[in-house]
C-alpha positions in Angstrom: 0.1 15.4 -36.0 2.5 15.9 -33.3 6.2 13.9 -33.2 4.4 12.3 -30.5 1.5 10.5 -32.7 1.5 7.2 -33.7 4.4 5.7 -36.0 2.4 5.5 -40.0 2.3 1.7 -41.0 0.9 0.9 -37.6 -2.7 -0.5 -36.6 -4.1 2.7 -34.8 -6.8 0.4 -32.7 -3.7 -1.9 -31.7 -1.8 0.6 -30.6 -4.3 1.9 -28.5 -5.2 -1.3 -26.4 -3.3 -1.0 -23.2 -0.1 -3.2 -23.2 2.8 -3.9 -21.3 5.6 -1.5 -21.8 8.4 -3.6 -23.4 12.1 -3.3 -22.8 13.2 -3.3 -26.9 15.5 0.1 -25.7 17.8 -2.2 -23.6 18.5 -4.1 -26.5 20.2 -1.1 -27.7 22.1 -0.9 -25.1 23.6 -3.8 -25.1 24.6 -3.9 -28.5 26.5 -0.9 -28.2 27.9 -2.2 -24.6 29.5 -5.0 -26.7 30.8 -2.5 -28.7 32.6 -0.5 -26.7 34.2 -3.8 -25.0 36.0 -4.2 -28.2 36.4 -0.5 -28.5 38.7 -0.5 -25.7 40.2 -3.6 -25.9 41.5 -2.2 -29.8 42.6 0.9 -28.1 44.5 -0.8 -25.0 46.2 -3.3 -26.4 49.3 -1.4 -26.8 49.3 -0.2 -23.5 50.0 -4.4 -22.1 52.7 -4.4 -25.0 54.7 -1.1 -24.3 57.3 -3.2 -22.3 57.9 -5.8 -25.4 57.6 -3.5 -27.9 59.7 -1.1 -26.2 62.5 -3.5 -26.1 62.0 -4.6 -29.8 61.9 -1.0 -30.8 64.4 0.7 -28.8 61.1 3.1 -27.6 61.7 5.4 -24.7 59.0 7.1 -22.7 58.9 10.0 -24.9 58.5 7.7 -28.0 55.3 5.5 -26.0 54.0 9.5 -25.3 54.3 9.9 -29.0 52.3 7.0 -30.2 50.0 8.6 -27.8 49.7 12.1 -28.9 48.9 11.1 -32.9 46.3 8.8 -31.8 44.7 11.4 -30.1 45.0 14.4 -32.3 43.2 12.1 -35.2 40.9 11.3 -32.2 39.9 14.6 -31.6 39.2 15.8 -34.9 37.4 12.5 -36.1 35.2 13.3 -32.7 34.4 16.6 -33.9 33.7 15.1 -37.4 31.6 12.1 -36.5 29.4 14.1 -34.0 28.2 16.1 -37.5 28.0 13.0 -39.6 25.7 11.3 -36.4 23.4 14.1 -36.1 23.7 14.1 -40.5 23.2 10.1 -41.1 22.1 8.9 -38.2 23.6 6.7 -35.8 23.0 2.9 -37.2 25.2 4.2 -40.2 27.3 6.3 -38.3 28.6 4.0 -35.9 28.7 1.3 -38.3 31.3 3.2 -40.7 33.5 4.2 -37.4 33.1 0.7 -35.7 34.9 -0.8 -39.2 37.2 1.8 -39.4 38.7 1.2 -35.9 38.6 -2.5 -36.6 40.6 -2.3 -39.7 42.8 0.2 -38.3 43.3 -2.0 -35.0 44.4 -5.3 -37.3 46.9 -3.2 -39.2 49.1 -2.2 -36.0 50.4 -6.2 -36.5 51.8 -4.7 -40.2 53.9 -2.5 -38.5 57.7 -2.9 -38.4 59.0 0.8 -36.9 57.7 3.4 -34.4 56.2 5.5 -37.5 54.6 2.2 -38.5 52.8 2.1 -35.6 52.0 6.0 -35.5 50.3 5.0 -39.1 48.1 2.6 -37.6 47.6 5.0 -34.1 46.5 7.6 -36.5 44.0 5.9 -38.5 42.6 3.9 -34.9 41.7 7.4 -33.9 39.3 8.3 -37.0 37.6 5.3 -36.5 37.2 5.4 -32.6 36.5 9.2 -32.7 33.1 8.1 -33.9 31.9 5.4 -31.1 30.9 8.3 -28.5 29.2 10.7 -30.6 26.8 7.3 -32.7 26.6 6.2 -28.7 25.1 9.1 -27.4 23.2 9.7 -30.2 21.5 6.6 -30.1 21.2 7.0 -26.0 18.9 10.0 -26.8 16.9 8.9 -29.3 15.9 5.3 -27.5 15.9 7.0 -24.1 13.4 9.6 -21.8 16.0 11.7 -20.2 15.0 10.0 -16.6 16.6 6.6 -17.7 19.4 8.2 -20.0 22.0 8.3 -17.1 21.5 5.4 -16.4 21.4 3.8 -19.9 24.7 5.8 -20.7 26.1 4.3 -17.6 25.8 0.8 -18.8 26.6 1.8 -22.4 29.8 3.4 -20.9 30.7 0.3 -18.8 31.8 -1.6 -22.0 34.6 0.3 -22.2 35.6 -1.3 -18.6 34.8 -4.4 -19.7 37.0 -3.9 -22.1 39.2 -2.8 -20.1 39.0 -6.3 -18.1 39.1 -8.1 -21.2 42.2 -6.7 -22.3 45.2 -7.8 -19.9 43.5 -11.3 -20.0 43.1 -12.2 -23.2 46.4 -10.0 -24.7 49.0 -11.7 -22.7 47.5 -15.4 -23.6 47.8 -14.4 -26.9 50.9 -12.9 -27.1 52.7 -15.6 -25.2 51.1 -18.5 -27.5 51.9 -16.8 -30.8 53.1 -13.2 -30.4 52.7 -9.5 -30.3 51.3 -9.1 -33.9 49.1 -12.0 -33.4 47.2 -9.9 -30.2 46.1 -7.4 -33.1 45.1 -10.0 -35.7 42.7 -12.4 -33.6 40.9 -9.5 -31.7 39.9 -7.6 -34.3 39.5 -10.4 -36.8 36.6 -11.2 -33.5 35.4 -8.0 -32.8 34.6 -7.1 -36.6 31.4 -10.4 -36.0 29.8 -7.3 -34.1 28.9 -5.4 -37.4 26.9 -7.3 -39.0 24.9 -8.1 -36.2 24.4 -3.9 -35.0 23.3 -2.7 -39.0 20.6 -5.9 -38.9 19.4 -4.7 -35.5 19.9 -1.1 -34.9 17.2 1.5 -36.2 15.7 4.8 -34.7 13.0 4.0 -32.2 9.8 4.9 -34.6 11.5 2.8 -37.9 11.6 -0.2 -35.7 8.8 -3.2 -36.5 9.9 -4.9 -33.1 9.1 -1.6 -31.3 5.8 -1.9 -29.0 3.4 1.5 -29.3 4.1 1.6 -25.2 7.4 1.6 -24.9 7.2 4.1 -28.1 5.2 6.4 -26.3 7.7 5.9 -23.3 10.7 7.1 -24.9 8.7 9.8 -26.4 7.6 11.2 -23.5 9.8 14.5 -23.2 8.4 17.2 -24.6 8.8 16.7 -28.2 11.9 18.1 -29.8 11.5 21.3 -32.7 13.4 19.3 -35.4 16.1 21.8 -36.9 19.8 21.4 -38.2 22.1 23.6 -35.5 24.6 25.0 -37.1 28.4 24.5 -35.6 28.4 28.8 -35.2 25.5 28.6 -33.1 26.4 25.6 -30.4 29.9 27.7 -30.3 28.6 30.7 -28.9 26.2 28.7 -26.5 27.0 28.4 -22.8 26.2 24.7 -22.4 28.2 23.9 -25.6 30.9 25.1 -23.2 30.5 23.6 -20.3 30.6 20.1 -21.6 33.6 21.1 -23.7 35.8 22.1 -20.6 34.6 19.4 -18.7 35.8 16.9 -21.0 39.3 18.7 -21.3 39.7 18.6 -17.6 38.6 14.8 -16.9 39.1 13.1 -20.4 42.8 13.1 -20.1 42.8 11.4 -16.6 41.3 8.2 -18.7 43.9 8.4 -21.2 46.5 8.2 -18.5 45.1 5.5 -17.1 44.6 3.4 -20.0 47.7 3.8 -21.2 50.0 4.3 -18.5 48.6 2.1 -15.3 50.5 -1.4 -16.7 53.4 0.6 -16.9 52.9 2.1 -13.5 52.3 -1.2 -11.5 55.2 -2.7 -13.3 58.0 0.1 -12.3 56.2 0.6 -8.7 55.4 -3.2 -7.8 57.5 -4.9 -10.7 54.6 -6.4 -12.8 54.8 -7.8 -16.4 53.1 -9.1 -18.7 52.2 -12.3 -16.8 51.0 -10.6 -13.5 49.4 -7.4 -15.1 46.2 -9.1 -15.0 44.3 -9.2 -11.8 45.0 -6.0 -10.5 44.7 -4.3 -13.4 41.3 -6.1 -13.9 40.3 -5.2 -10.6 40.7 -1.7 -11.0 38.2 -1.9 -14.5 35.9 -3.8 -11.6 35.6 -1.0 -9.6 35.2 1.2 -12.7 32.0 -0.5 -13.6 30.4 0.3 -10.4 31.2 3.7 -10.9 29.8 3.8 -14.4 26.3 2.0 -13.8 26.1 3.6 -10.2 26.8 6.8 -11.1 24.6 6.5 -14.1 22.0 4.8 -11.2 22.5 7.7 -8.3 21.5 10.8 -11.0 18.2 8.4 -12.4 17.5 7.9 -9.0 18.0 11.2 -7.9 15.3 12.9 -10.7 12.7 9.5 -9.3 13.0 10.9 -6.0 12.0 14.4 -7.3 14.9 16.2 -7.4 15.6 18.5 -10.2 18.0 17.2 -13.4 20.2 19.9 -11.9 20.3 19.1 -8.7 20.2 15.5 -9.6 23.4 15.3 -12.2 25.4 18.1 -9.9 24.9 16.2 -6.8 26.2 12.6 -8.6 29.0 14.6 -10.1 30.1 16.4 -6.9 29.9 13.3 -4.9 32.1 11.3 -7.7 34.9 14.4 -7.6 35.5 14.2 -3.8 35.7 10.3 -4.7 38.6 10.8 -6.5 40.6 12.8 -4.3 42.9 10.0 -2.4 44.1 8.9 -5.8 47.2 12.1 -5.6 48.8 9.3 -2.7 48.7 6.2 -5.1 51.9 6.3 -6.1 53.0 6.4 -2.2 50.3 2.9 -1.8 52.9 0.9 0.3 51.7 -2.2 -1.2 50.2 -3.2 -4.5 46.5 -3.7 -3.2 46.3 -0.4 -1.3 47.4 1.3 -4.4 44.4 -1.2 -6.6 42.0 -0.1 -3.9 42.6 4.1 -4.4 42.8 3.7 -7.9 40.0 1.4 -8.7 37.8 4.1 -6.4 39.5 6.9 -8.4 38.5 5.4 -11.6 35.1 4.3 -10.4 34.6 8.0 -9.6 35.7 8.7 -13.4 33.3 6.6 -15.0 30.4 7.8 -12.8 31.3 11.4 -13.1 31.8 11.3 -17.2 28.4 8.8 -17.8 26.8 11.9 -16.0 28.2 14.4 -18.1 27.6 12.8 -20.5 23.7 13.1 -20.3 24.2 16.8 -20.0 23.8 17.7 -24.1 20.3 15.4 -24.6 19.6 17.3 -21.5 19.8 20.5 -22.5 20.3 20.5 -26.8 17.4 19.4 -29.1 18.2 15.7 -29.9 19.1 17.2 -33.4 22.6 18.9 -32.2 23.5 16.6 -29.7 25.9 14.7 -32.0 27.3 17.6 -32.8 27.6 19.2 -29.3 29.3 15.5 -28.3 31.3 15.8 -31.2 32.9 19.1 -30.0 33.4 18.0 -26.4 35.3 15.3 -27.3 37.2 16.8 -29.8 38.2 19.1 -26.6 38.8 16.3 -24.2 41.3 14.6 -27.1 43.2 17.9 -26.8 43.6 17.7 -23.3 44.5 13.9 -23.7 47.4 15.3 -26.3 48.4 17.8 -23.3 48.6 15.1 -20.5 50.3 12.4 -23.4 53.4 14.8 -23.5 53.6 15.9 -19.4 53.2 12.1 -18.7 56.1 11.4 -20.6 58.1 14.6 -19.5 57.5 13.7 -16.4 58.3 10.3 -16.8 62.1 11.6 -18.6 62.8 14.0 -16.3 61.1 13.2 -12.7 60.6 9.4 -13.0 57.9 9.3 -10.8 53.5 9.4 -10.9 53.3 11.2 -8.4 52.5 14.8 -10.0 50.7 13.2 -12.6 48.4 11.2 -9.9 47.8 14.9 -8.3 46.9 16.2 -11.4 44.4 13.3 -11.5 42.8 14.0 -8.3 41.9 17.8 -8.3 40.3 17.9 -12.2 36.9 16.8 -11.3 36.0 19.6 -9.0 37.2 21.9 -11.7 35.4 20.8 -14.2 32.3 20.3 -12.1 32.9 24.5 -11.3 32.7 24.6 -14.7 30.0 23.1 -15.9 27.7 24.7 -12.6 29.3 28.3 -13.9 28.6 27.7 -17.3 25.2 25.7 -17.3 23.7 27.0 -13.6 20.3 25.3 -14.0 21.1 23.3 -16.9 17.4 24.2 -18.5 16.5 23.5 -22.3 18.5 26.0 -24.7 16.9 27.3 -27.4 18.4 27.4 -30.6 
């Protein structure tokens, strides 16, 4: 029987009746949405208390750069890492292990009494987290047909700007009412609810009792994958491996900067602080989630109307790198709403340029290596966050102001979009 047959321990003349295609999949989706809203409110939390810990610790810009760098250099091996252990275990199992680790990792920043306290607990945040992209992804391809996956990775991926929103209103409440260690304690005493809940539901699409033989045979309808184990030496001399891989280098580090350095950048340009963070910062994440579910829309639409999943996931991508062009001005915004307005398009563009790219290895790679082909490119784009960690706060030292690093930015996107159209011109199936 084919991979396409019916699951064993199901009544062949059921499953042959016609029924109603049911939506199950989504149910994924937004369990791992919720996820990746406490994903990123564990990861920017630090970010809303640079200015009192800074003070409290006697950091400067080079010493916030630092904290930084270490959480990305465990991030980017621990991508690498996890997209193996994904494509080895599975993703319920996966992302379960990361999702505590992170959790764990995120509580013990409030134990910390010294900057290499805090480096401790940055460097064990990034094993953990360095797994919620590659169990993501993994589970996107396995419960999606690769005509709804953009657009399923495009809600996935808007957790993370949820999280985003989240963060500078519940942080500062916190903080204020019972202090900086406390913001660590109660959201991930909160967030660690979520596991439970994920290793009850979650399961691959043809394990799952709740799982209709429609909507089965609708997520199963690519051609059926030839189920091998892709060794690391072969992805690494495969084109498409690459073009990912620099892609992620180029854009990833533009939402590190972001993250990490926008409080600080609306509080030195329009003198912000931890009380009045909040609703611009929030309306910038806003505009992100368009980005991410529109971009993820535009490419899905795009392949409905026709169009090739070349043509489709370049045209999306193009259009979301001339979208963030204005955002090398922001730092010139002559009011704090113009500057929102650029930026929140700039990172809108982000969101819906990566939830693209990020379709392109269940495109292209047997769903058995795409863990591992995620695992690499992000392991890649962590070493370009490193890079931009230390020129954001050389720049910072030295210059004093965004501008060069807002220029930086703005161009990335059509780079990495050469890249990837260089490197993966028709973006067909590989064979390995």
């Amino acid at each position: 029987m084919t991979n396409a047959a019916i699951p064993p321990k199901r009544d062949l003349a059921d499953a042959l009746k016609p029924a109603a295609m049911g939506r199950y999949r989504w149910v994924v989706v937004a369990l791992l949405f919720t996820a990746m809203v406490f994903n990123y409110v564990d990861r920017q939390t630090i970010s809303f208390l640079k200015g009192d810990l800074s003070k409290a610790f006697g950091w400067d810009e080079t010493n916030y750069a630092d904290l930084v760098f270490w959480f990305q250099a465990t991030y980017a091996v621990s991508y690498l890492a996890f997209g193996r252990i994904v494509d080895r275990i599975g993703a319920r199992w996966g992302f379960g292990v990361a999702y505590l680790i992170w959790q764990v990792a995120h509580m013990s920043h409030a134990l910390a009494s010294s900057l290499a306290g805090f480096i401790g607990g940055r460097l064990l945040l990034g094993v953990g987290e360095g797994g919620a992209f590659p169990g993501g992804i993994k589970a996107m391809a396995q419960w999606f047909p690769k005509k709804e996956r953009a657009f399923a990775t495009g809600l996935f991926n808007a957790g993370t700007n949820i999280g985003a929103i989240v963060t500078p209103l519940v942080i500062p409440m916190i903080t204020l009412a019972w202090g900086w260690r406390a913001a660590f304690v109660v959201t991930g005493a909160v967030g660690l609810l979520w596991l439970p809940i994920w290793l009850i539901v979650y399961r691959t699409p043809r394990e799952h009792q709740k799982l209709g033989a429609a909507e089965l045979a609708h997520i199963e309808s690519d051609p059926a994958d030839t189920v091998v184990k892709v060794p690391w030496s072969v992805l690494l001399k495969t084109r498409e491996t690459w073009a990912y891989a620099i892609a992620k280098f180029l854009i990833d580090p533009v939402w590190w900067m972001w993250l990490f350095w926008l409080p600080d950048f609306f509080g030195k340009r329009y003198h912000l602080d931890l009380k009045t963070f909040g609703p611009p910062v929030v309306a910038v994440y806003l505009l992100s989630d368009v980005g991410s579910i529109g971009g993820g829309w535009l490419s899905s639409r795009f392949i409905k109307m026709g169009w090739s999943i070349n043509r489709a996931r370049k045209t999306t991508m193009l259009i979301c790198a001339l979208l963030a062009l204005p955002v090398a001005f922001a730092a010139h915004a002559s009011n704090l709403w113009l500057a929102v307005g650029i930026i929140g398009v700039a990172t809108a563009a982000h969101q819906g340029f990566s939830a693209t790219l990020y379709t392109l290895p269940g495109d292209v790679f047997p769903r058995s290596a795409v863990g591992s082909v995620v695992g690499i490119g992000g392991m890649i784009g962590a070493i370009g966050g490193m890079a931009m960690a230390k020129y954001a706060g050389y720049v910072l030292d030295k210059i004093g102001v965004y501008t060069p690093i807002f220029v930086v930015a703005a161009s990335v996107y059509l780079l990495a979009l050469l890249a990837v159209h260089l490197l993966s011109p028709k973006m067909e199936p590989v064979k390995v």
